[in-house]
C-alpha positions as CSV (number, residue, x, y, z in Angstrom):
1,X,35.7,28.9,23.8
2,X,36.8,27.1,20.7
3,X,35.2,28.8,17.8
4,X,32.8,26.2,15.6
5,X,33.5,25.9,11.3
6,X,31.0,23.5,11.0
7,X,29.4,23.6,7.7
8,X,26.6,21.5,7.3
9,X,27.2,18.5,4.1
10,X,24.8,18.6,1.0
11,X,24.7,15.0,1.6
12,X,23.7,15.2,5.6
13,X,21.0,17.8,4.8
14,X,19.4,15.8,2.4
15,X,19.8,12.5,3.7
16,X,18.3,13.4,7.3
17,X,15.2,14.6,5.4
18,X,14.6,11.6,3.4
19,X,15.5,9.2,6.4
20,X,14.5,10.9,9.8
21,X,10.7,10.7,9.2
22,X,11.3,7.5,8.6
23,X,12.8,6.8,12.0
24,X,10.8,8.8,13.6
25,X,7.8,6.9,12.0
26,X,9.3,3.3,13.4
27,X,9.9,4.7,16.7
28,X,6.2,6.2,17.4
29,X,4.4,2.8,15.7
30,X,6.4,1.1,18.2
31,X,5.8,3.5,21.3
32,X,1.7,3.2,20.4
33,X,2.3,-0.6,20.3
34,X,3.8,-0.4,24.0
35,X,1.4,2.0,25.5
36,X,1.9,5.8,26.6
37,X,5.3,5.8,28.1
38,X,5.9,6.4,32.2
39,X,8.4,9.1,33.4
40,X,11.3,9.8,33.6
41,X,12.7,7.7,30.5
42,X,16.2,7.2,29.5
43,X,16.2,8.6,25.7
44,X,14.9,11.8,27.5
45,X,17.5,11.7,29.6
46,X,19.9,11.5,27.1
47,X,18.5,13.7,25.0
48,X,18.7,16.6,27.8
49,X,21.9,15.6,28.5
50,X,22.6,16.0,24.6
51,X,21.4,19.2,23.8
52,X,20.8,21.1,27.1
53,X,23.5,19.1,29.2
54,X,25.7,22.4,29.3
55,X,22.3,23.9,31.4
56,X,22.0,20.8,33.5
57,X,18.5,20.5,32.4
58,X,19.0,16.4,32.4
59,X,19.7,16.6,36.0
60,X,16.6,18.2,36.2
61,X,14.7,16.2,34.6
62,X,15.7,13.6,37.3
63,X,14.9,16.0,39.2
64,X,18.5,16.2,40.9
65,X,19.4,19.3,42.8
66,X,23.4,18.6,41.0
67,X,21.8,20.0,37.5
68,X,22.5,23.6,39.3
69,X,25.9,23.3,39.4
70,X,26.0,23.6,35.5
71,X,24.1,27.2,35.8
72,X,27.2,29.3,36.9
73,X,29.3,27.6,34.3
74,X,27.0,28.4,32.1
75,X,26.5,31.9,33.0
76,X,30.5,32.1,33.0
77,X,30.9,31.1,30.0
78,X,28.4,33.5,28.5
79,X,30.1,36.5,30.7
80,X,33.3,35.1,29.4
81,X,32.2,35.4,25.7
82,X,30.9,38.8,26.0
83,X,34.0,39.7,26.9
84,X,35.5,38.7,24.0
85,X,33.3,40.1,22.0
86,X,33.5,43.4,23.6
87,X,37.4,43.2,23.0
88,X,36.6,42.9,19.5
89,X,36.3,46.8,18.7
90,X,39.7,47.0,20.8
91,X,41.5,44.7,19.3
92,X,40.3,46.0,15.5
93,X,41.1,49.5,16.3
94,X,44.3,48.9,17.5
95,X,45.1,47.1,14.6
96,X,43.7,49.7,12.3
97,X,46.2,52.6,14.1
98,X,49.3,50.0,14.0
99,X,49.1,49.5,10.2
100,X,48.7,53.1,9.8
101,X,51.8,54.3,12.1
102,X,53.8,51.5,10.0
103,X,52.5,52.8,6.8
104,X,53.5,56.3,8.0
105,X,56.9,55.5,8.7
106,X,57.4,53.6,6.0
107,X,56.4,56.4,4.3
108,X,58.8,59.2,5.5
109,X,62.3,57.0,5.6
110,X,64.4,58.6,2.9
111,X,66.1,56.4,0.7
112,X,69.9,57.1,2.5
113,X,69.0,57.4,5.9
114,X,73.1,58.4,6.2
115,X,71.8,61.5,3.8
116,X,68.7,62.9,6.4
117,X,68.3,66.0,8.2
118,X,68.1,66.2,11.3
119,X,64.7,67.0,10.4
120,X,64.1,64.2,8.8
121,X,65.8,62.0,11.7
122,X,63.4,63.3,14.0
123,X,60.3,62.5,11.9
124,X,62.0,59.1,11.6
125,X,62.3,58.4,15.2
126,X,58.9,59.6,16.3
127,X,57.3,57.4,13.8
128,X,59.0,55.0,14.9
129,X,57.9,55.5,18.5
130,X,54.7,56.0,17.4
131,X,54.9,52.4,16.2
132,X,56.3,51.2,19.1
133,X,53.3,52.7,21.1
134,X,50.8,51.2,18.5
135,X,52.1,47.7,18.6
136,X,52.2,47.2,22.4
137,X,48.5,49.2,22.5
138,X,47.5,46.1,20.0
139,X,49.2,43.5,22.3
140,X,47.3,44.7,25.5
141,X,44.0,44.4,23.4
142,X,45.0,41.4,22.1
143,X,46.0,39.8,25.2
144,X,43.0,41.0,27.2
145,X,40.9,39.1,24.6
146,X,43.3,36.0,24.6
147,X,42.7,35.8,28.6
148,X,39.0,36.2,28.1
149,X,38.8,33.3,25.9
150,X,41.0,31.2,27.9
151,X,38.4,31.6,31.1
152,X,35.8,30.5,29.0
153,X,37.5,27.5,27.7
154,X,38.7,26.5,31.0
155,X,35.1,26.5,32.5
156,X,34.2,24.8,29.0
157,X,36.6,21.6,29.4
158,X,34.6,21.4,33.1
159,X,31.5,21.5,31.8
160,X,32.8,18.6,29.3
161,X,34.3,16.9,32.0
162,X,30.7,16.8,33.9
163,X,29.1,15.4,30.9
164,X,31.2,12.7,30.7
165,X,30.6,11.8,33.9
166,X,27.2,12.2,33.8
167,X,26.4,10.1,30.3
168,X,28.5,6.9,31.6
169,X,25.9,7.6,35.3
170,X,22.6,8.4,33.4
171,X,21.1,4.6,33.5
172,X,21.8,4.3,37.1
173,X,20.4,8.1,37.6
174,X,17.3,7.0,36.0
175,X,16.6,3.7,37.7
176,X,17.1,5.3,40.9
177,X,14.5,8.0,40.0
178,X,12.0,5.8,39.2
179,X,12.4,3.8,42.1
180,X,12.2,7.1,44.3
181,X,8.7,7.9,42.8
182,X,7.3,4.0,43.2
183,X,8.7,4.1,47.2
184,X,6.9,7.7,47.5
185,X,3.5,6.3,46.1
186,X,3.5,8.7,43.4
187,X,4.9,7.0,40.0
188,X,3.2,9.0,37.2
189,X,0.7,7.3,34.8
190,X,0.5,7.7,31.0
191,X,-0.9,11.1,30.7
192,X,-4.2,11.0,28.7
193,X,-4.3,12.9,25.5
194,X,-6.4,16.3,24.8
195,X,-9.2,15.6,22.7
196,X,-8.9,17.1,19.2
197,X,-11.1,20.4,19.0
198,X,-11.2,21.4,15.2
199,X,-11.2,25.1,15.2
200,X,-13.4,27.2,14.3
201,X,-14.1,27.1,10.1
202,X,-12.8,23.6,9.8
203,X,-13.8,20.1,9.7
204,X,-17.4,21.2,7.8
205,X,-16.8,19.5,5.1
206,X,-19.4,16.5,4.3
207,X,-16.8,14.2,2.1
208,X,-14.7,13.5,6.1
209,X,-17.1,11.1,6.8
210,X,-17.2,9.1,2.8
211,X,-15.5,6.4,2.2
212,X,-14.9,4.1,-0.7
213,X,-12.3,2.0,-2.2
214,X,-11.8,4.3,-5.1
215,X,-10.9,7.2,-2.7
216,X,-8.8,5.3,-0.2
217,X,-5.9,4.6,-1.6
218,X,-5.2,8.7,-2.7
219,X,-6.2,9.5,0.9
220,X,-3.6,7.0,2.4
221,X,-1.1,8.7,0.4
222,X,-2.0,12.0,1.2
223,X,-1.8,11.1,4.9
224,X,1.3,9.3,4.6
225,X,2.8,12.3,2.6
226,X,1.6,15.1,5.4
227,X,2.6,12.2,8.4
228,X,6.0,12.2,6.5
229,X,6.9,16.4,6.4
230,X,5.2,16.8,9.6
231,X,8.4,15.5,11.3
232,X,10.4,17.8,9.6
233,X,9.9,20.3,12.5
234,X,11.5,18.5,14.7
235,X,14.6,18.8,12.6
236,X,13.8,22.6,13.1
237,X,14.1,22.2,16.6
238,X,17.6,21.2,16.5
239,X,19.0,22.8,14.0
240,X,17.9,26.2,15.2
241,X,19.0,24.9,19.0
242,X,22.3,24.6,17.2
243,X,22.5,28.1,15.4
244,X,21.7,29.9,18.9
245,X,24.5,27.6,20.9
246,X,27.0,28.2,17.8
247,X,26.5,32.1,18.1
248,X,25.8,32.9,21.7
249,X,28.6,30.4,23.4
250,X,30.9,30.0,20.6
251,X,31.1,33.0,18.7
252,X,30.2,31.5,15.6
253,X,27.0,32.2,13.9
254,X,25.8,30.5,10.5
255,X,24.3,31.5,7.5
256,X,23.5,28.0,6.3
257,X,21.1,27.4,9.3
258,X,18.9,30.0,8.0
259,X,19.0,28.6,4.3
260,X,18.2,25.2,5.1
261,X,15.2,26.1,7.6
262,X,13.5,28.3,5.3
263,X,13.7,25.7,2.2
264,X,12.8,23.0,4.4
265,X,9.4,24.5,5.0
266,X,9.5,25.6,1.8
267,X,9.1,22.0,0.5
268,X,7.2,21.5,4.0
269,X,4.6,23.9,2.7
270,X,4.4,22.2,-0.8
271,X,4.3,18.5,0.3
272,X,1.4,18.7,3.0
273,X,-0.9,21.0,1.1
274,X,-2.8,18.0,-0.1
275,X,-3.1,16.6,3.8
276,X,-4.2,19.7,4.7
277,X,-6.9,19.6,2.1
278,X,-7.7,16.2,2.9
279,X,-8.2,16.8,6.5
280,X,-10.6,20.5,5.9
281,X,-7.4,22.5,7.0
282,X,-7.5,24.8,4.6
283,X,-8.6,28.9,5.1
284,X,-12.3,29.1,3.4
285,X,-14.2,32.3,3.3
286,X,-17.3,30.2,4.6
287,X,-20.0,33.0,5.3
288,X,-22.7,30.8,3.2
289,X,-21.0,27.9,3.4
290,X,-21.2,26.9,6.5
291,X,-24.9,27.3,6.5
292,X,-25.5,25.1,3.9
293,X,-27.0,21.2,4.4
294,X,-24.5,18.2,3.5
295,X,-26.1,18.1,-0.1
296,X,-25.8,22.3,-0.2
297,X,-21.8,21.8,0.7
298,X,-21.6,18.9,-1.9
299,X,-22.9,21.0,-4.8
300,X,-21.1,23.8,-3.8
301,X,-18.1,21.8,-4.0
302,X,-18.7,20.5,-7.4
303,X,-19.8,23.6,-8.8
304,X,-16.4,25.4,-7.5
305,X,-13.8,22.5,-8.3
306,X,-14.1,23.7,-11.5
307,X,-12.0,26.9,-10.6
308,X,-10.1,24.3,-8.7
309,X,-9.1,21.9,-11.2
310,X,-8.0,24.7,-13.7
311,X,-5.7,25.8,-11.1
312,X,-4.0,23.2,-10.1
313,X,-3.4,21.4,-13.4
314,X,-2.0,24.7,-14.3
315,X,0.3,24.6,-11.5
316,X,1.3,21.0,-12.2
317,X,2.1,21.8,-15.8
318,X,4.6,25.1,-14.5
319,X,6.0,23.7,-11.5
320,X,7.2,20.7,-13.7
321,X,8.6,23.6,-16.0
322,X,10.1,25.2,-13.3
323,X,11.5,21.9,-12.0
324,X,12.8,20.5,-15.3
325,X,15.1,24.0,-15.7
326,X,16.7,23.9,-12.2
327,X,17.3,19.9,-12.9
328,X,18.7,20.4,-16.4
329,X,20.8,23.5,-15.1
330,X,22.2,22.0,-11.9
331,X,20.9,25.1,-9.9
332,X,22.3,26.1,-6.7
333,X,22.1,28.5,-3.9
334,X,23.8,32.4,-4.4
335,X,25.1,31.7,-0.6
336,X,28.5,30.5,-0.1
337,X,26.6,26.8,0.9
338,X,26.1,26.6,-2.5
339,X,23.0,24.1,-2.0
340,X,21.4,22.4,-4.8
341,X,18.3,24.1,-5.6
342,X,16.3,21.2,-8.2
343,X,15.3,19.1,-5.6
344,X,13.7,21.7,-3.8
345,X,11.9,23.1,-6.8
346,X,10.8,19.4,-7.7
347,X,8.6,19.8,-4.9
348,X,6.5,22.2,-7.0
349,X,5.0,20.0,-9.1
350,X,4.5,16.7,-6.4
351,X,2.9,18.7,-4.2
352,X,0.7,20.2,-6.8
353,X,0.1,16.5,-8.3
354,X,-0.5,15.7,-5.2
355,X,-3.6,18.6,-4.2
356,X,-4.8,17.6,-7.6
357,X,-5.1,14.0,-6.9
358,X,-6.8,14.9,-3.5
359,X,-9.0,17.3,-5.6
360,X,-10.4,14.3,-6.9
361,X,-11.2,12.3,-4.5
362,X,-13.3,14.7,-2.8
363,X,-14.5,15.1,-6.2
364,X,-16.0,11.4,-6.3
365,X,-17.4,11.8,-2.3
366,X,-19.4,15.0,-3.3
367,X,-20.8,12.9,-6.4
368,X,-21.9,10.0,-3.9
369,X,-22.9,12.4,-1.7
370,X,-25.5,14.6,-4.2
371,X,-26.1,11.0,-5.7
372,X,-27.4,9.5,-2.4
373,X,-30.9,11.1,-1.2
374,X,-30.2,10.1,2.9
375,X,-27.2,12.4,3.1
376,X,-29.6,15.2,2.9
């Protein structure tokens, strides 16, 4: 197989994380306006056929028996690489032992080879032999590993082939599937969703159930700031499909997969801390507090945001710090990506703004909750 040198742009990076939550936003308000979706479905379809096609995994997800076809081209193709990985240590060695026999006999040939020994002719000639030897050693490696790498790009162009011909059939593939199931009786309603179980420690706090104008507005920002990272993951998903494909079919593994993941949830992390506290998500050591009434929680809450307030503004006021250098610098990654490192740090400081604005907001429902007798 082809080898990949696919380096992933500073501008694609950031411009799928700005504008694919976006998207992905539009497309589920639009898929809650239509109703659960019904099986199978054609951007499904597609999608197997997009990232798992090689597998045959969109064929069965039609559930059509011709998605096995692509498992012993797959498998080739894997035995295929293998090989040529294995042929590696060959193909280094023998090229280690032929630059050393050319270095030797460059070594021993006297200046006037009309003036050598016999001696020294000798010495010549079974260097030179030697070299011989070495260089058709290195072609055999190398040619085993060149015919290794042809198989697997010959079953590769096949498997390509079979795509083709499968995207331009998908539409008809799924309109005949669905008209299977309706014949057979047995077309598949909307599943119904699991009910959400809070687990164990959260959802106890009081202020999930206040509401007031004054509190809304940093809530719905909070929520749209967690909704927004939240689909970050799914780039995950993709990305990390992509390293495994690039290094186990075509000999290719990345280092900027790794780099981008990790600061992705990095800035993840930072962005949704203030959904999480907004929704109770966050680890508390609750061996009182959970035994406390709604007034008991309230005061509690009051009483500690003291520690909380200190902490955050004080992380507000660094993380800009720390933010303002890398802006100011133009910092980048050590890697050979070389990715810009300010936006990521500028995370620092929104997210913190953003945990302290949450921070107040329950602030204001603990108040109306100690100041209103009934919540007791």
């Amino acid at each position: 197989m082809p080898s990949l040198n696919f380096i992933l742009p500073h501008w694609l990076y950031w411009g799928t994380l700005l504008l694919f939550p976006f998207l992905a936003m539009l497309l589920v308000a639009r898929q809650r306006r239509r109703g659960p979706p019904r099986e199978p479905i054609l951007f499904n379809a597609y999608l197997f056929w997009l990232t798992s096609g090689f597998m045959g995994l969109h064929r069965m997800y039609l559930k059509s028996w011709w998605g096995l076809v692509y498992v012993p081209l797959f498998a080739g193709i894997l035995y295929c690489n293998s090989e040529v990985r294995d042929s590696r240590e060959d193909v280094s060695r023998t090229t280690a032992e032929l630059e050393q026999a050319q270095t030797g006999e460059s070594r021993i040939r006297p200046a006037d080879p009309a003036a050598a020994t016999p001696e020294e002719r000798k010495s010549i000639a079974d260097a030179q032999a030697l070299v011989v030897a070495k260089r058709a050693e290195y072609a055999a490696a190398k040619k085993v590993q060149d015919d290794w790498r042809g198989r697997a790009r010959a079953i590769g162009i096949l498997v390509l082939a079979l795509l083709l011909a499968d995207a331009v059939l998908m539409p008809r593939l799924v309109r005949k599937r669905r008209a299977q199931a309706t014949a057979a009786g047995y077309a598949a309603d909307p599943v119904a969703p699991e009910p959400e179980v809070p687990l164990q420690g959260t959802a106890e706090d009081p202020t999930l159930r206040i509401r007031s104008r004054y509190t809304d507005w940093i809530d719905i920002v909070n929520q749209r700031a967690g909704e927004y990272v939240a689909y970050w993951a799914v780039i995950a998903v993709f990305v990390y499909y992509y390293e495994v494909l690039a290094r186990f079919v075509f000999n290719s593994p990345t280092n900027w997969v790794h780099e981008s993941m990790f600061l992705m949830f990095g800035m993840q992390y930072m962005i949704s801390g203030a959904y999480a506290y907004r929704e109770d998500q966050h680890v508390r050591v609750d061996v009182f507090y959970s035994k406390f009434s709604v007034r008991g929680k309230a005061l509690a809450d009051v009483v500690s945001s003291v520690f909380f307030f200190i902490f955050t503004v004080t992380m507000v006021w660094t993380g800009w710090r720390f933010a303002a250098d890398a802006v100011n610098n133009g910092e980048t990654s050590f890697t050979e990506w070389g990715i810009q490192y300010w936006p990521v740090k500028l995370t620092l400081p929104i997210g913190a703004a953003l945990i302290l604005l949450q921070g107040v907001s329950k602030l204001i429902k603990d108040i109306m909750i100690l100041k209103t007798p009934a919540q007791a």
